[in-house]
N, C-alpha and C positions, 0 to 999 in steps of 0.2 A: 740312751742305752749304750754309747760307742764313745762317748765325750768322760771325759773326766775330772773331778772336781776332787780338790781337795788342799790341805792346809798344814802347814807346820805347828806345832802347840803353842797356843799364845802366841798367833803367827797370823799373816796375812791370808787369803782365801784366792787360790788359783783355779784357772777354768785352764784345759788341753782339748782343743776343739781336732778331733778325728781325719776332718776333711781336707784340714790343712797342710797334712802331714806330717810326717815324723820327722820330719826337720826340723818343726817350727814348735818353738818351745812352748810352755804354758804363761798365760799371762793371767793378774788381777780379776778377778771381778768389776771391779770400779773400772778398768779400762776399756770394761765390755760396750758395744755398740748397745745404747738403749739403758745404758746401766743407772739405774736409782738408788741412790744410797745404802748402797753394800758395805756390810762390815768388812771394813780393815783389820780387823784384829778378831783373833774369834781363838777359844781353846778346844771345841769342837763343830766337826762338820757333817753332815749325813743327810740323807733324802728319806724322806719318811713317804715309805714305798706304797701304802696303802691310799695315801692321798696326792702323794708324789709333790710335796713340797719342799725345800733347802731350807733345812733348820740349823744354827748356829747357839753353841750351849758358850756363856760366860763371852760375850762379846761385848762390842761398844755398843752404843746407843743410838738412834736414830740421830741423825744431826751431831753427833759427838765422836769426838776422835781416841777418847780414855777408854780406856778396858773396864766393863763392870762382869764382874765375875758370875753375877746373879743373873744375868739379863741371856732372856733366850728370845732369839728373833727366827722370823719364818720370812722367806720370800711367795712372791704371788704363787698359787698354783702352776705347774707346769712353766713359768719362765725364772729361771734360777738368777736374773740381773734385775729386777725388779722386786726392791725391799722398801719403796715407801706407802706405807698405808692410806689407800686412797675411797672411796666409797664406790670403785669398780674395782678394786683387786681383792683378794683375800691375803693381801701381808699383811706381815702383826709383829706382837711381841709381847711379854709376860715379865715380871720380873720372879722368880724364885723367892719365898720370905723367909727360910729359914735357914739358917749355915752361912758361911761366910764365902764360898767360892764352891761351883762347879765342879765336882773332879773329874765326872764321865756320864754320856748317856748309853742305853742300850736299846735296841729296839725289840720286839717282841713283834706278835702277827700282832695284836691288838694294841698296843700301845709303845710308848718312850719312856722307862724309868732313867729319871735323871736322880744322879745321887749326886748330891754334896756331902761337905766333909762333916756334918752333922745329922742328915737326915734323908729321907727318900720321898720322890715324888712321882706321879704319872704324870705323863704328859699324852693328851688324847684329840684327836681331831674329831669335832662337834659339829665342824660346818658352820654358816653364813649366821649371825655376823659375827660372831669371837674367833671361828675356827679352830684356834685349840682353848684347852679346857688344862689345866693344874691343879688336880689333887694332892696334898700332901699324904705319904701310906706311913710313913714311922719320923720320928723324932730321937736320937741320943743314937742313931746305929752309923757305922763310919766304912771308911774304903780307903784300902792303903794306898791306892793309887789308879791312875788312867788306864792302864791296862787291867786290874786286876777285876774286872766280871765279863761273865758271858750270857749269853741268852742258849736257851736250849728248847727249840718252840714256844711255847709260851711262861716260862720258867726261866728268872734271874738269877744267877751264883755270883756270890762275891768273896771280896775277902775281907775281911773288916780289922779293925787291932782289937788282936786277941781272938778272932772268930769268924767262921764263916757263915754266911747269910742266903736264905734261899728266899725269892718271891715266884709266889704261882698263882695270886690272887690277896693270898695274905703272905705277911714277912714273919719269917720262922728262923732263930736262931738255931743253925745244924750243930750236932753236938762235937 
């Protein structure tokens, strides 16, 4: 709750450890004490607060150093340096099937809409042994960009070309 994580887009994944103070800059993931195969390259970053894991949307792949735009990876529960999947942790990773790249995830109290530049998905935590769970909710709906949605309690707003998009359970083209 005092530490900070966070990434440039298409960028490395930094940890700012609180206790060390404000002197001391942020470093790597991968340079952390105990660190397991942390993506290098990630275009987004967030703690998915209901289960308090470090989810990474459009990163490299376990054991790979290339960017796959589709690939969303989870570190173990509650320790954000521990990203290899082992049959004691709950890391993971899914690959997204539809769209070509990642543009944004949002989170909501119940779930992770990730949208690509083609379609929208949930992303939901299930628990042991998959932990999360990928629904695809619509196919042909777009998003002009990384910033351009919000959550609003349980309800997504975007912006799409040519239109704006709401999810509240289902996806509703707003007029």
């Amino acid at each position: 709750g005092e530490d900070l994580m966070f990434n440039v887009f298409d960028g490395n994944l930094f940890y700012w450890d609180k206790t060390l103070g404000l002197g001391n800059r942020a470093t790597t993931f991968a340079s952390q004490t105990g660190a397991s195969d942390a993506p290098t390259i990630t275009r987004r970053l967030m703690t998915s607060t209901t289960d308090r894991h470090v989810v990474c949307f459009g990163c490299n792949p376990i054991n790979e150093t290339e960017q796959d735009l589709l690939m969303v990876r989870w570190s173990d529960q509650e320790n954000p340096f521990d990203w290899y999947p082992t049959a004691t942790n709950t890391a993971g990773d899914l690959l997204v099937g539809t769209g070509s790249q990642i543009v944004t995830a949002v989170e909501t109290r119940r779930e992770i809409i990730v949208l690509t530049d083609t379609s929208v998905h949930s992303l939901q935590f299930i628990g042991p042994p998959f932990i999360f769970g990928l629904t695809q909710i619509s196919l042909g709906s777009t998003i002009i960009g990384p910033n351009a949605a919000v959550a609003v309690n349980d309800a997504v707003f975007w912006m799409g070309n040519g239109r704006f998009y709401l999810y509240d359970g289902s996806l509703k083209p707003l007029a």
